[in-house]
C-alpha positions as CSV (number, residue, x, y, z in Angstrom):
1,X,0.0,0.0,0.0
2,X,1.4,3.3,-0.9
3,X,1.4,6.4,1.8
4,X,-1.8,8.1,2.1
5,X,-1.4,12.0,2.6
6,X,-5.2,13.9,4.5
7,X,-4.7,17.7,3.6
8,X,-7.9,19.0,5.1
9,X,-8.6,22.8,5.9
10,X,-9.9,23.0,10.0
11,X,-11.4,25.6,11.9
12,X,-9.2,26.1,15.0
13,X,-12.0,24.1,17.1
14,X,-11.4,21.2,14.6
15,X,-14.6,21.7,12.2
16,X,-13.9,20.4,8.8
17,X,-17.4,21.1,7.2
18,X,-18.3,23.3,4.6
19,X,-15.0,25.3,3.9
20,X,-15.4,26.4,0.5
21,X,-18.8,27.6,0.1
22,X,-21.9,28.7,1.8
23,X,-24.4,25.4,0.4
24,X,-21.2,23.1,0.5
25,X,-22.3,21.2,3.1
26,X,-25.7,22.0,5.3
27,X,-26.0,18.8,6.7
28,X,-27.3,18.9,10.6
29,X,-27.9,22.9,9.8
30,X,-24.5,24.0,9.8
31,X,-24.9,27.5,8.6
32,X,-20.7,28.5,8.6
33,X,-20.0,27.1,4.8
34,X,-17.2,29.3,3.5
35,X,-15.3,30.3,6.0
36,X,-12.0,29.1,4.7
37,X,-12.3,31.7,1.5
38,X,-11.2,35.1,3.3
39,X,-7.9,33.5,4.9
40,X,-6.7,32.5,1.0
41,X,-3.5,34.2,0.2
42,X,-0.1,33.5,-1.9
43,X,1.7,31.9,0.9
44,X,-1.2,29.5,0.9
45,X,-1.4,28.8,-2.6
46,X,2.7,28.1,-2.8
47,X,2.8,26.0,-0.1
48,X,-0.2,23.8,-1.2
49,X,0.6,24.2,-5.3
50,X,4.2,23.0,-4.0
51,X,3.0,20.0,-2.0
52,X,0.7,18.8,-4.8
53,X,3.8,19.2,-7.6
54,X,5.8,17.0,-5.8
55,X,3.0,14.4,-5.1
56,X,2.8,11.6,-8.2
57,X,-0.1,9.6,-7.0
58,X,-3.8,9.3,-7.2
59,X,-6.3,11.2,-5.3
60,X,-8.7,9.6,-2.7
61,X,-12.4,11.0,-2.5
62,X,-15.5,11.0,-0.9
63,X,-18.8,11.3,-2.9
64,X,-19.4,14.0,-1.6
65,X,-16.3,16.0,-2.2
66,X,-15.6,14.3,-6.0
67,X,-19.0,15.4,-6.7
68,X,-18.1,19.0,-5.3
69,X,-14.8,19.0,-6.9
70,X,-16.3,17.8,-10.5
71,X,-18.9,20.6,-10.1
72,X,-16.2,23.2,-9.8
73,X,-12.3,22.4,-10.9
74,X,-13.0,21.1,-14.5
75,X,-14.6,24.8,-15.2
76,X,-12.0,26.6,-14.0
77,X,-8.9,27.6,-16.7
78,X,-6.8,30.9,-15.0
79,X,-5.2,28.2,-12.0
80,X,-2.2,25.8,-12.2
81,X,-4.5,22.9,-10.1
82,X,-7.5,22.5,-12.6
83,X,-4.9,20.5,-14.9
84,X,-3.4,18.5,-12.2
85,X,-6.7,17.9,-11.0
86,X,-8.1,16.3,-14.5
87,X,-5.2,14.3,-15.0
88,X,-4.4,12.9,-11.7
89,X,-6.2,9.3,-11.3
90,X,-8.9,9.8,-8.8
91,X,-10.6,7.0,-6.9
92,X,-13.9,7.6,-5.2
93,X,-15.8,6.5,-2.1
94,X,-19.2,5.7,-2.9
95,X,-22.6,4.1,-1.4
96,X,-24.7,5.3,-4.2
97,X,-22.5,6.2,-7.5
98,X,-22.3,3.6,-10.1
99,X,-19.9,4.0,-12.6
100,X,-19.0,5.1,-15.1
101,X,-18.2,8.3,-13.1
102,X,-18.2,11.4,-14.8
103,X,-15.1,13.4,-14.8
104,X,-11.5,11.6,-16.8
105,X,-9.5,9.0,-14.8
106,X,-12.2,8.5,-12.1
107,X,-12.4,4.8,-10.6
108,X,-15.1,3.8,-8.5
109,X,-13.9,1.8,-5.1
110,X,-16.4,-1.6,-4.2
111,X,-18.0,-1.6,-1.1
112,X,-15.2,-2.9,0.8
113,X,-13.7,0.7,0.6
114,X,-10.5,-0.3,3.5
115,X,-9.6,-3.2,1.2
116,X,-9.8,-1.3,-2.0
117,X,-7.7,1.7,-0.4
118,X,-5.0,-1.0,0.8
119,X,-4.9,-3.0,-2.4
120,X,-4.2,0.0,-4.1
121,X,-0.4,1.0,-4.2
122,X,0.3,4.1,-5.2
123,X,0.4,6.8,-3.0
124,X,-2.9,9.4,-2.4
125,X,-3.5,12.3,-1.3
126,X,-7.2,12.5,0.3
127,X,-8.7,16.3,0.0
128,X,-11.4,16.9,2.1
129,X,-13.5,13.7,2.8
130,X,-14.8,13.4,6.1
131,X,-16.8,10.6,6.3
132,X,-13.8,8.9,3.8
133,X,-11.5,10.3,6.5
134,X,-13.0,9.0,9.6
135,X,-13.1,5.4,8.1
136,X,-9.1,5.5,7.1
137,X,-8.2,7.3,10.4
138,X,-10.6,4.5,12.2
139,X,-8.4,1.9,10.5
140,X,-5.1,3.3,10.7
141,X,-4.6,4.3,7.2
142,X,-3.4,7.5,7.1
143,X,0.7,8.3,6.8
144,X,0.3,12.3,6.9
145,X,-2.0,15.0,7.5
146,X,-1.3,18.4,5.8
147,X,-3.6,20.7,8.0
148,X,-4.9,24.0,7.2
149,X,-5.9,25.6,10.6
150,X,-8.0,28.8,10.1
151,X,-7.4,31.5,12.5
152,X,-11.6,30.8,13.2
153,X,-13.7,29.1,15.7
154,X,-17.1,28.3,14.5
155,X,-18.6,26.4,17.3
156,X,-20.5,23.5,15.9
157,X,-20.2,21.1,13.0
158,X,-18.4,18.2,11.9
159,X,-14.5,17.6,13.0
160,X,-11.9,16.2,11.5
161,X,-10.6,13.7,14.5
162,X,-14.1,13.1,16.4
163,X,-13.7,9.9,18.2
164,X,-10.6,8.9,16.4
165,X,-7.7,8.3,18.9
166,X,-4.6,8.5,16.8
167,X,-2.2,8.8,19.6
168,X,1.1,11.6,19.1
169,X,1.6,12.7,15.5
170,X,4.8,14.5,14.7
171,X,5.0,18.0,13.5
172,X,7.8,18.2,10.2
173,X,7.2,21.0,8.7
174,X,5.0,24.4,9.3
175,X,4.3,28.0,8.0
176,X,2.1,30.3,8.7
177,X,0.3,32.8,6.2
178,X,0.0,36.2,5.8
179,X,-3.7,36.3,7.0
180,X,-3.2,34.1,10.4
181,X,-3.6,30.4,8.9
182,X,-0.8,27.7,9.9
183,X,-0.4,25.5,7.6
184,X,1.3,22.1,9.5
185,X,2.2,19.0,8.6
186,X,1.8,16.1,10.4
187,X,3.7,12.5,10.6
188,X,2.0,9.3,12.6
189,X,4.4,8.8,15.3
């Protein structure tokens, strides 16, 4: 099994949900979606265009996220990700998709979405993904995390490590942004 890399944008109370637009993700009436958008700057973008250059695998999805992902990215032509994004071999997540999935190199996982993610061996990079995330973290699948942490506390909504006990992670790198958000990476012991 190749190394599986989490970069998720968090809240500083944890909260995951909805960062990149106000109807992302309502679920159990969180009514925050979007806060992530005014903390975007050009230290942010280096350091996260830099980590996906150097990163030759696959991309891990949810539904939910590859559905909000293929909504957006393959629209978008003034960015250097929209590319990298078509290209990249993306495997998805999925109760209720049925292939074939709609946007280029996208593989549908079977039901047995652990045994899937560990047959596969290349490395992956998971964006966003929470319910995807809780199930990897639950079954100690996840090499790295690349966290955004917003300078924002929002109170309520879903977080990235409820009731996952992952025990001490090591911090290898970190910078922090121009508008207040650390970006930290994370090792498993």
């Amino acid at each position: 099994m190749g190394k599986i890399t989490a970069v998720e944008n968090i809240t500083l109370d944890g909260v995951m949900q909805a960062p990149g637009g106000a109807d992302e993700d309502t679920r159990d009436g969180f009514r925050y979606g979007g806060w992530a958008h005014r903390y975007h700057d050009s230290v942010q973008a280096r350091a996260v265009g830099a980590h996906m250059s150097t990163h030759h695998g696959g991309l891990l999805f949810g539904r939910r996220t590859y559905e909000d992902f293929y909504g957006f990215w393959p629209q978008q032509t003034d960015n250097p990700f929209t590319e990298v994004l078509n290209k990249a071999e993306k495997f998805v997540a999925s109760r209720t998709r049925t292939e074939p999935l709609p946007w280029q190199n996208s593989t549908l996982l079977g039901d047995d979405v652990v045994g899937a993610v560990s047959a596969l061996e290349q490395d992956l990079v998971v964006l966003g993904s929470g319910n995807l995330m809780q199930t990897l973290m639950r079954h100690d699948l996840v090499d790295e995390y690349l966290l955004l942490i917003h300078p924002i506390v929002v109170g309520g909504g879903r977080r990235l490590f409820d009731g996952v006990d992952l025990g001490d992670l090591r911090l290898v790198d970190s910078v922090s942004t121009t508008t207040g958000v650390v970006i930290a990476t994370y090792q498993r012991g």
